[in-house]
PAZAPA-4460 file (N, C-alpha, C; in steps of 0.05 Angstrom, whole numbers, plus 32768, in hexadecimal, padded with zeros to 4 digits):
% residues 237
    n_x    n_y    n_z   ca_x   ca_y   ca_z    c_x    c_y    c_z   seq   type   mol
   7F46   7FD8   7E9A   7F61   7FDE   7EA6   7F66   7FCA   7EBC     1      X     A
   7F81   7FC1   7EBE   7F85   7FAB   7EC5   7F94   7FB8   7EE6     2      X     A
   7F9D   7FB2   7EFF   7FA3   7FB5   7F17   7FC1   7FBF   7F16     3      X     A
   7FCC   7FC3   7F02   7FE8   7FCE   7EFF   7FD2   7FEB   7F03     4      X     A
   7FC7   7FF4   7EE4   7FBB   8010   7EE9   7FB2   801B   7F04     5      X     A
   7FA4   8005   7F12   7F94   8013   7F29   7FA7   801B   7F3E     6      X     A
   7FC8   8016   7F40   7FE1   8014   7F54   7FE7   802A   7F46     7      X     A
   7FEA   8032   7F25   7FF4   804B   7F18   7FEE   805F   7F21     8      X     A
   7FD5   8060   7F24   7FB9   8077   7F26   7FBD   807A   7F43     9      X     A
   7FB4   806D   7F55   7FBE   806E   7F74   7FD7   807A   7F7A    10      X     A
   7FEE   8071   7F6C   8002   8087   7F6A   8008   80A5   7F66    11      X     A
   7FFE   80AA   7F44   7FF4   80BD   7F4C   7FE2   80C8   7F58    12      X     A
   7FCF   80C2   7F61   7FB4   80D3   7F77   7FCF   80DA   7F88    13      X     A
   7FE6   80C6   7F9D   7FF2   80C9   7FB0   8003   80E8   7FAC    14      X     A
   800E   80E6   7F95   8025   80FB   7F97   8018   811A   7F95    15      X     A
   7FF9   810F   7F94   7FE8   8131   7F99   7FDD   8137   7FB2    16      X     A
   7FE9   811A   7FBC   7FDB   811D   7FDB   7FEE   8135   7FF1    17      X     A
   7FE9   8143   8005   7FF4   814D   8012   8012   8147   8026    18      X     A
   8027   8144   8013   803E   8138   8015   8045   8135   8035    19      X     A
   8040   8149   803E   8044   8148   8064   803D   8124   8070    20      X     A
   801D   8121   8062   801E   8109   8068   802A   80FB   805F    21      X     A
   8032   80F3   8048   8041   80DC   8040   8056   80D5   8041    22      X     A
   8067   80EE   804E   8085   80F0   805D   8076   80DF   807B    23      X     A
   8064   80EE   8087   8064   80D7   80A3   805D   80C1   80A1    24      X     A
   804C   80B7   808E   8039   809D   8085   8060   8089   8084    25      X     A
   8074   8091   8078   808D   8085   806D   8098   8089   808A    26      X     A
   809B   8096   8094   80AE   809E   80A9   80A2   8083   80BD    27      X     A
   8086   807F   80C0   8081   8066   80DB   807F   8053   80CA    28      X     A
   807F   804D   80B2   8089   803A   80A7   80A7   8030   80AF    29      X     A
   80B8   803D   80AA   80D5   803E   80AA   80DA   8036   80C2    30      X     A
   80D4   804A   80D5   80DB   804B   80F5   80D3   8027   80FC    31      X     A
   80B4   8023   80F4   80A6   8009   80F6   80BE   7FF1   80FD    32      X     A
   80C8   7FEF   80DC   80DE   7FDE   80CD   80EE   7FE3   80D5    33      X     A
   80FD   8003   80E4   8117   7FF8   80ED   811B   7FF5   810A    34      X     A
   8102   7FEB   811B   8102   7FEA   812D   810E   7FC7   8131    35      X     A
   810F   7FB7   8114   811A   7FA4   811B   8134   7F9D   8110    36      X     A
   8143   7FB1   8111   815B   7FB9   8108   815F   7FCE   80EB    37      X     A
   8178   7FE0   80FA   817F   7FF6   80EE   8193   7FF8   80DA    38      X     A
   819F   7FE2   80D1   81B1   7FDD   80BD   81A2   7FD1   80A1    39      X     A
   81A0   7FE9   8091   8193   7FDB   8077   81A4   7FCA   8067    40      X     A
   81B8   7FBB   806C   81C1   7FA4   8063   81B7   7F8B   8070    41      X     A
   81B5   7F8A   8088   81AA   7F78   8095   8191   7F7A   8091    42      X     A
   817D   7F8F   8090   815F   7F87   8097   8154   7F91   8078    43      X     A
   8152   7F86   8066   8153   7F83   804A   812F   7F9B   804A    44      X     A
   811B   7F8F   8056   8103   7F98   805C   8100   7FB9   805B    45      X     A
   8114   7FC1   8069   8114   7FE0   8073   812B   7FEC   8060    46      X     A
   8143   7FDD   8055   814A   7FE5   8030   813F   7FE9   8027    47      X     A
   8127   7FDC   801B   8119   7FE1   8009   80FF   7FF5   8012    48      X     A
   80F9   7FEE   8020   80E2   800B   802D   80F7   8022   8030    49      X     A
   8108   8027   802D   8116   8044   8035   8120   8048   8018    50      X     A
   812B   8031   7FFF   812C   8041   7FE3   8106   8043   7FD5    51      X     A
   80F2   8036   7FDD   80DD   8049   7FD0   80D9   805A   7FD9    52      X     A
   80DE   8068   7FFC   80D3   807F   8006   80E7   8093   7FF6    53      X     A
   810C   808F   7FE9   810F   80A2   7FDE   8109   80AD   7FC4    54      X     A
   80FD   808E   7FAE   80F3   8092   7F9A   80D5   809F   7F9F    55      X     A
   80CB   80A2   7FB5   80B1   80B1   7FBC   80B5   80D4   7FBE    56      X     A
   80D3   80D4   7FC3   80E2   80EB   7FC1   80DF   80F7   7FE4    57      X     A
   80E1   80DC   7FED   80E1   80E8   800D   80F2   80F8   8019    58      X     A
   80F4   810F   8027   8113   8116   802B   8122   810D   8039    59      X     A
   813F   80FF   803A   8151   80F4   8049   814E   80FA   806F    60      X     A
   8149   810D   806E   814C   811E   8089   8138   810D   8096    61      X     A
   811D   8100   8084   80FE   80F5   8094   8108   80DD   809A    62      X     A
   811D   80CE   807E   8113   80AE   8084   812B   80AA   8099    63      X     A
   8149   80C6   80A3   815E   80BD   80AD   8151   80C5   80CB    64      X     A
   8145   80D8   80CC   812E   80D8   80EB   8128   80C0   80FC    65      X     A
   8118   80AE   80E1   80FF   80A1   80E5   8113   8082   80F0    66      X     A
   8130   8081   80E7   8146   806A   80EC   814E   8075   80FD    67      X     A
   815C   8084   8100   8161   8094   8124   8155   8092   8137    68      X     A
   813B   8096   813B   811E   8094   8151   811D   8072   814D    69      X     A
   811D   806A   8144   8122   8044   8148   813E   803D   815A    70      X     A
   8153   803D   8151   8168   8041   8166   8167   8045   8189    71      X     A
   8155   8056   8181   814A   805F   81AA   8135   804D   81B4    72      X     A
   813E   804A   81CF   812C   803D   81DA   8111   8048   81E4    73      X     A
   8100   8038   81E2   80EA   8043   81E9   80D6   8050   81CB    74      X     A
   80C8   8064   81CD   80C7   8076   81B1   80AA   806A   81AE    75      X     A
   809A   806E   8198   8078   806A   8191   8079   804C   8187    76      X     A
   8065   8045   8193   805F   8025   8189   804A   802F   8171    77      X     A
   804B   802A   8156   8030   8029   8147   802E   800F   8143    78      X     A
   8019   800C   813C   8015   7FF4   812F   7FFE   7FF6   8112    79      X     A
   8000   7FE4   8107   7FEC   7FE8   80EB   7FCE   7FD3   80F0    80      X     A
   7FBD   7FE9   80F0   7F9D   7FDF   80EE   7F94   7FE8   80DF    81      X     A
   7F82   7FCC   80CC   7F69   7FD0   80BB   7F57   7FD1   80C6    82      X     A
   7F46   7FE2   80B3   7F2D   7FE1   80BB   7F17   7FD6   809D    83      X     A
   7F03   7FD6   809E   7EEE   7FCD   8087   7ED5   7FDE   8092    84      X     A
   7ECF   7FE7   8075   7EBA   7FF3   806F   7EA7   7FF2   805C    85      X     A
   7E8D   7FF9   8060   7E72   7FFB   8052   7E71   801B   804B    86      X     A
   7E77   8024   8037   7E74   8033   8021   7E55   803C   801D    87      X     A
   7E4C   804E   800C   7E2D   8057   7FFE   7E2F   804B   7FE1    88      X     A
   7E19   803E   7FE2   7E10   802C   7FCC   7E1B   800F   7FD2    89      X     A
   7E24   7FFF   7FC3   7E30   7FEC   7FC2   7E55   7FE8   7FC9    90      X     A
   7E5B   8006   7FD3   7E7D   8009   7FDD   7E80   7FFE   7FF4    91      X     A
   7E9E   7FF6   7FF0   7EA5   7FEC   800B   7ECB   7FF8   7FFF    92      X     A
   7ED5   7FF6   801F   7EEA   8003   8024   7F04   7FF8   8035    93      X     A
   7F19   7FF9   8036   7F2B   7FE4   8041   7F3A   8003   804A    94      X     A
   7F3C   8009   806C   7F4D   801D   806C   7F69   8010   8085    95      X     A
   7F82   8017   8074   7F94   8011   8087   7FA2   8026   8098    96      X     A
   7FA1   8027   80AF   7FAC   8037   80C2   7FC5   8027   80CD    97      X     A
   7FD9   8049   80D1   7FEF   8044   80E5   7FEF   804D   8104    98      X     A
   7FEC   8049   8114   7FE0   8051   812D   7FF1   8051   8149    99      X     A
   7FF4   8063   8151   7FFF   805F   8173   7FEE   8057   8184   100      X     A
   7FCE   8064   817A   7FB6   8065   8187   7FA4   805B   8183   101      X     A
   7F93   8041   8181   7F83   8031   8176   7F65   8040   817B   102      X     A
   7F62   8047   818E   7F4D   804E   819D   7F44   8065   8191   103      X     A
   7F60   8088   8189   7F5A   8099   817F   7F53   8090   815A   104      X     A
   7F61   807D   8159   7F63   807F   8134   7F4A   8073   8132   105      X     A
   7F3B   805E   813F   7F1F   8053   8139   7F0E   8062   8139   106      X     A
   7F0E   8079   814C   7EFD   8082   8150   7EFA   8095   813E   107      X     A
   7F0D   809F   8130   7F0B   80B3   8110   7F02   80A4   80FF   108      X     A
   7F0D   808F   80FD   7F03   807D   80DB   7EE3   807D   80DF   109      X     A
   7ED9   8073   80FF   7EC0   8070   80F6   7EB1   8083   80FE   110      X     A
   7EBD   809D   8105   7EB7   80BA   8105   7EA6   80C7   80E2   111      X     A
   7EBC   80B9   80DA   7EBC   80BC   80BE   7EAB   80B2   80A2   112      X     A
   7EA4   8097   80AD   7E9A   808D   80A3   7E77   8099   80A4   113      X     A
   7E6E   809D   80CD   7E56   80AE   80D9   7E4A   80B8   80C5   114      X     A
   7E5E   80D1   80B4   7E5A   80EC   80AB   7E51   80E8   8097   115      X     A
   7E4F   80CB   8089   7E43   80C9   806E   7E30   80B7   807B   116      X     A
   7E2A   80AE   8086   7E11   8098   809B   7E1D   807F   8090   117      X     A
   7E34   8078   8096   7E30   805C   808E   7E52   8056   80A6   118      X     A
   7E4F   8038   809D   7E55   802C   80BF   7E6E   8020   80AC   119      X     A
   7E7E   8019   80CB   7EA0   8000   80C9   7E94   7FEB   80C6   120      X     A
   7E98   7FD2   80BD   7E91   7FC0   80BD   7EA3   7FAC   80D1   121      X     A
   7E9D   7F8D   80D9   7EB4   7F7E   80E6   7ED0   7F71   80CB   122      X     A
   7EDC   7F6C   80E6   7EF3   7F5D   80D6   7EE7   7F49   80B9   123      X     A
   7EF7   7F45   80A4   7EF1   7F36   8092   7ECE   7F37   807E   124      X     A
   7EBF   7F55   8086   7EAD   7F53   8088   7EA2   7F6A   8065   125      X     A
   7EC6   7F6D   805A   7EC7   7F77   8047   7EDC   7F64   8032   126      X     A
   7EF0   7F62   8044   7F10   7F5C   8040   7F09   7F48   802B   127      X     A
   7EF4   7F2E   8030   7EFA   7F14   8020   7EF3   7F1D   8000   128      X     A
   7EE3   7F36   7FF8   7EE3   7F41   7FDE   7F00   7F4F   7FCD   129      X     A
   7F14   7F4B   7FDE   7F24   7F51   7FDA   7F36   7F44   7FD5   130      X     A
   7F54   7F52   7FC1   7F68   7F3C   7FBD   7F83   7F47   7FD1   131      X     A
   7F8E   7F41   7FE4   7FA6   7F49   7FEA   7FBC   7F41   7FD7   132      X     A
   7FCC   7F56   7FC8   7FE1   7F53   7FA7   7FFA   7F63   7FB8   133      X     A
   8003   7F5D   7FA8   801F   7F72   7FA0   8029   7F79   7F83   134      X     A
   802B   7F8D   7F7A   8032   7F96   7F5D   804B   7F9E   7F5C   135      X     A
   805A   7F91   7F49   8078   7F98   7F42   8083   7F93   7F24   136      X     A
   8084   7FB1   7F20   808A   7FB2   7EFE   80AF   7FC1   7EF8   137      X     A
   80BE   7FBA   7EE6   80D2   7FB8   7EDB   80DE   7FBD   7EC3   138      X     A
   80E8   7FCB   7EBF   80F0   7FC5   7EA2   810B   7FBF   7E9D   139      X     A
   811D   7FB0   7EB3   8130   7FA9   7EAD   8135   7F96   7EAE   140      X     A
   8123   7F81   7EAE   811E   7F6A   7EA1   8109   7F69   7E9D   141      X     A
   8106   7F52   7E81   80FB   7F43   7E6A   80DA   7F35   7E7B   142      X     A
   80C9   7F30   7E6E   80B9   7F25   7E7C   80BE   7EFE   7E77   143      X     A
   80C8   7EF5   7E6B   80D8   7ED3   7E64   80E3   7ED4   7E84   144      X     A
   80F7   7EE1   7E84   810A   7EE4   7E9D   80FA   7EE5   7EB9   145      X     A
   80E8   7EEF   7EB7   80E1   7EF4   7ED6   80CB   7EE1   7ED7   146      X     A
   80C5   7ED3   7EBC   80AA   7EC0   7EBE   80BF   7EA8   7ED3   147      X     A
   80D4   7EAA   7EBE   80DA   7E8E   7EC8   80EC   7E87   7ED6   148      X     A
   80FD   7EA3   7EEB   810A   7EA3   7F04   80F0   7EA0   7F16   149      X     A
   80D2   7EB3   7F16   80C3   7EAE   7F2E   80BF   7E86   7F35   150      X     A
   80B4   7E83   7F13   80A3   7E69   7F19   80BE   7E55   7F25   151      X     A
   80D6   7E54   7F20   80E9   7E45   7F1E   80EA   7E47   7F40   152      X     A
   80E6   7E61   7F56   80EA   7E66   7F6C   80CB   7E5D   7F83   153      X     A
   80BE   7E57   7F70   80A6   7E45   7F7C   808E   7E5D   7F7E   154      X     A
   809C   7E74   7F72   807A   7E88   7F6B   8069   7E83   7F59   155      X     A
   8059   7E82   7F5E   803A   7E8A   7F51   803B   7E9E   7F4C   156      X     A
   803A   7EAF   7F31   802C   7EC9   7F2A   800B   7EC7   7F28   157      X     A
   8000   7EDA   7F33   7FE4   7EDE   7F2F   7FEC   7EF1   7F0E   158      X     A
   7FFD   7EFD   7F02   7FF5   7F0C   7EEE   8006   7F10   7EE2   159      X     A
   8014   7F15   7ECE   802D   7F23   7EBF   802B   7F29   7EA6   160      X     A
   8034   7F41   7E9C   8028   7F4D   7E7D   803F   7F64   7E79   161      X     A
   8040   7F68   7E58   8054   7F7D   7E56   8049   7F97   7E52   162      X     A
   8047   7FAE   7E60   803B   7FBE   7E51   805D   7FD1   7E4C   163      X     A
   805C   7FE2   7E2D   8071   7FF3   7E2A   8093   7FE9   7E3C   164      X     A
   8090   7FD5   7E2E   80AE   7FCF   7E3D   80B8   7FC3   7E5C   165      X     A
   8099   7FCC   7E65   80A0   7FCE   7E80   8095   7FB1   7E8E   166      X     A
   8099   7F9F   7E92   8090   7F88   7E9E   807F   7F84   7EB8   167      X     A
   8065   7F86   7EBF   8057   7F89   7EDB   804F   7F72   7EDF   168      X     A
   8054   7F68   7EFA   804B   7F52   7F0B   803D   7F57   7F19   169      X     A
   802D   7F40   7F1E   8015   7F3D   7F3E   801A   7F27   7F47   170      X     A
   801E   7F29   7F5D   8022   7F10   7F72   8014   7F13   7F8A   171      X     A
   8012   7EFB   7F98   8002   7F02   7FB4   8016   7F0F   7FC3   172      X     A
   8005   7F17   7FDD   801D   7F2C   7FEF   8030   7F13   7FF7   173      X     A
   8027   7F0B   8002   803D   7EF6   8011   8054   7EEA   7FFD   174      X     A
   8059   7EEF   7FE3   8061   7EEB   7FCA   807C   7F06   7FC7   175      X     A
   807A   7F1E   7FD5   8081   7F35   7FC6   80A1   7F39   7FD0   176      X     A
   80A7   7F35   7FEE   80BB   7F36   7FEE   80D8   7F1B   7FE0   177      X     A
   80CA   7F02   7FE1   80CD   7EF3   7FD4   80D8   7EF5   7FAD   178      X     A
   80C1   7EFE   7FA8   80C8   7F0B   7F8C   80DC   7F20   7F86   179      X     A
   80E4   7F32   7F98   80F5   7F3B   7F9D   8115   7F31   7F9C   180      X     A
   8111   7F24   7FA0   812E   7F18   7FB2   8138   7F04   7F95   181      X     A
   812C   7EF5   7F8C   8128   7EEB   7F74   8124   7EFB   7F5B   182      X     A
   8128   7F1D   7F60   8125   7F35   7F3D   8142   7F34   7F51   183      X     A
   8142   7F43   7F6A   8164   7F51   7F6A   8180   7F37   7F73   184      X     A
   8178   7F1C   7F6E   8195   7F0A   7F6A   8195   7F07   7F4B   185      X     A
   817E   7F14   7F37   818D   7F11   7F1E   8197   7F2E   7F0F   186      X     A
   8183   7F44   7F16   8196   7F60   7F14   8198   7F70   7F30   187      X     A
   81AA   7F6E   7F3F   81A9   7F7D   7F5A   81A2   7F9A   7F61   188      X     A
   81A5   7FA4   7F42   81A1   7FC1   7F40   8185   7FC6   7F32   189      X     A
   8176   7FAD   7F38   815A   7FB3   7F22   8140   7FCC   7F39   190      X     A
   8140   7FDF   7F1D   8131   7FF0   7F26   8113   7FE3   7F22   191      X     A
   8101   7FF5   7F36   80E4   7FE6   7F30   80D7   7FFE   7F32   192      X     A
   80C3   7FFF   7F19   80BA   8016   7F12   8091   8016   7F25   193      X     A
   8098   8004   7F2A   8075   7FFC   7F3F   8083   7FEC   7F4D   194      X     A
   8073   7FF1   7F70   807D   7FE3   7F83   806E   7FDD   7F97   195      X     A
   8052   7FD9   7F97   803F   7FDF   7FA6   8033   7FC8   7FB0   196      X     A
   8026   7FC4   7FC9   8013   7FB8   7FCD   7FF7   7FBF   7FD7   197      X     A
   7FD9   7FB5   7FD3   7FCF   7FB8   7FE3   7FB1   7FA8   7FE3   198      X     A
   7F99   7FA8   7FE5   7F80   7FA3   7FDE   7F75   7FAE   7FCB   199      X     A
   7F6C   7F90   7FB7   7F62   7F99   7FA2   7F46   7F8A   7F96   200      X     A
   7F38   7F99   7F97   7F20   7F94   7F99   7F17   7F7D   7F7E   201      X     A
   7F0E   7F68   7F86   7F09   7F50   7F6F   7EF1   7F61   7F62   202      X     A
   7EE2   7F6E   7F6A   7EC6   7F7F   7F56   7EC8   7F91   7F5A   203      X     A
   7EC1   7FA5   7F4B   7EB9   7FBE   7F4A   7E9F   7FCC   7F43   204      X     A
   7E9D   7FDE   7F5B   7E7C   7FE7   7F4D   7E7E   8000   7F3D   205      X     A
   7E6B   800D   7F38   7E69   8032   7F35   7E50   8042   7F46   206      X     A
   7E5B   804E   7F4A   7E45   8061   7F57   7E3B   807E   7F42   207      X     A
   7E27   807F   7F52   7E22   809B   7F3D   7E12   80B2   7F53   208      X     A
   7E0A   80C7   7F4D   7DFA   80E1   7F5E   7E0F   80DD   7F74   209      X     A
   7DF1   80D8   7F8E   7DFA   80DE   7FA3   7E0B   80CE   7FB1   210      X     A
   7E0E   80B7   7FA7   7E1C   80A4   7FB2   7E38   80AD   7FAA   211      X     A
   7E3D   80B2   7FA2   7E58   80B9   7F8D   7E62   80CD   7F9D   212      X     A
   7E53   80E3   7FA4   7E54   80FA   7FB2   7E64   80F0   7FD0   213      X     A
   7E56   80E5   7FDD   7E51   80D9   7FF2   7E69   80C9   7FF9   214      X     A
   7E69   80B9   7FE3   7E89   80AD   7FE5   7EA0   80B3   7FDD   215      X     A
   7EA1   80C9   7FD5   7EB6   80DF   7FD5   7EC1   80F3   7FE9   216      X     A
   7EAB   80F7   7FF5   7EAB   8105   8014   7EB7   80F5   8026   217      X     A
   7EB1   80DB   8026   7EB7   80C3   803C   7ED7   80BC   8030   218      X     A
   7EDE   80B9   8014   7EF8   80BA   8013   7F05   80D4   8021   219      X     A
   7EFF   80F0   8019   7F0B   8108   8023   7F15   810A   8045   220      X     A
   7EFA   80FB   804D   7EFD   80FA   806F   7F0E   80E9   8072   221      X     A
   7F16   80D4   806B   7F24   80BD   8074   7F40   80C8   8076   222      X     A
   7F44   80CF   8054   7F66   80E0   8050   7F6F   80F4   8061   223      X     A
   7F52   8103   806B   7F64   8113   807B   7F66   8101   809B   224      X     A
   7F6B   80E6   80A0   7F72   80E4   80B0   7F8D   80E3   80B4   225      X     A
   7F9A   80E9   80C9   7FBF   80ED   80CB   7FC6   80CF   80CD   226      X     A
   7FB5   80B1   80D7   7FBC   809F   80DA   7FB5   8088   80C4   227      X     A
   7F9D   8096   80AF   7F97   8083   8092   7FB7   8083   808D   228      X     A
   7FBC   806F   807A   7FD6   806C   806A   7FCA   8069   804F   229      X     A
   7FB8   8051   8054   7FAE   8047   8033   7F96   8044   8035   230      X     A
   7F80   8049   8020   7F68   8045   8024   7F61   8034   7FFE   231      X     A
   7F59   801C   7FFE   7F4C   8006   7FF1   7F2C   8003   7FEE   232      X     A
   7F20   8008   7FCE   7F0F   8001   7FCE   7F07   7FF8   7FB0   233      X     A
   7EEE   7FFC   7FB3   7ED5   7FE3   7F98   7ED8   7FF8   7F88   234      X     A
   7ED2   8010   7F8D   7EC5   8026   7F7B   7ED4   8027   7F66   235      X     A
   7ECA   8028   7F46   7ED0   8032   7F30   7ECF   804E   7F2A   236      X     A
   7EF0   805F   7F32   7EF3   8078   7F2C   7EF8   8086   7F16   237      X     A
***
């Protein structure tokens, strides 16, 4: 299975996750983005993060909050920190936090990590096994069409294939909003049925017994943190 599946699957795991979070996980997203302006005509970035949070089925009331509380002065600075981790067995882990509090959110991740005995690692000390992508699939255009509006716009695809109609891309991140802009000046109304980015692990291992155990618990602790957003790893689930 190819990295469209592993963004499918991640999806759904999400929509079983405890929705409370993923209304706030969207909401300092939003707030984030429209802290650099509140007109989604003008700031194209926070358009588009505010139609997936409603195709996430966010409710209006969170993401029109979360643009309001930007408007005011003053209000929560977050900011977004990774962290990298050493896993049981051969795992390793990419966790992204949204944070007001650097100091409280560190000190859970590697709270967390304690409880299974195994440690954070430094910067880049996981990351370079990794691919930073973005995945964006379609079915309202052809895959001819999007080969050869990207390449014509100076993208590189790392990937493109048809599965059932539906056309899925991989591009690097720095690639995604770009790609964008180049699907909606040829259908402006093009829906996208995958829209994701994140770390994707170039190998994968498996675990088995206790390791397996172990790193299932260490995922469980992580999720329930209020400041994880996304958590990235090797493991073959």
């Amino acid at each position: 299975m190819g990295r469209a599946y592993e963004v499918r699957k991640a999806s759904i795991q999400k929509t079983g996750a405890i929705k409370a979070k993923l209304y706030s996980n969207y909401a300092k997203e939003i707030y984030l983005l429209a802290k650099k302006g509140t007109d989604l005509e003008s700031n194209i970035l926070l358009k588009r993060l505010v139609e997936k949070a409603k195709k996430d089925q966010v409710p209006s009331d969170i993401i029109n909050r979360a643009i309001d509380k930007a408007k005011k002065t003053g209000g929560e600075d977050y900011e977004v920190v990774t962290y990298e981790g050493f896993g049981p067995g051969a795992s390793t882990l990419i966790i992204r936090t949204l944070t007001d509090n650097v100091n409280r959110t560190v000190g859970m991740v590697r709270a967390a990590f304690n409880k299974v005995h195994k440690s954070l690692g430094v910067t880049n000390s996981v990351a370079y096994n990794y691919d930073y992508l973005a995945i964006i699939s379609t079915k309202d255009l052809d895959e001819e069409t999007i080969f050869n509006a990207i390449v014509e716009a100076g993208i590189e695809p790392v990937d493109i294939e048809t599965e059932d109609n539906e056309v899925v891309l991989t591009v690097k991140r720095a690639d995604h909003n770009h790609v964008k802009d180049v699907l909606e000046s040829i259908k402006p109304d093009i829906q996208y049925e995958l829209d994701e980015e994140g770390m994707y692990a170039k190998d994968k291992v498996t675990l088995e017994g206790e390791d397996l155990e172990l790193f299932k618990r260490l995922l469980s602790l992580l999720e329930e943190i209020d400041d994880v957003s996304d958590i990235y790893h090797n493991v073959e689930m």
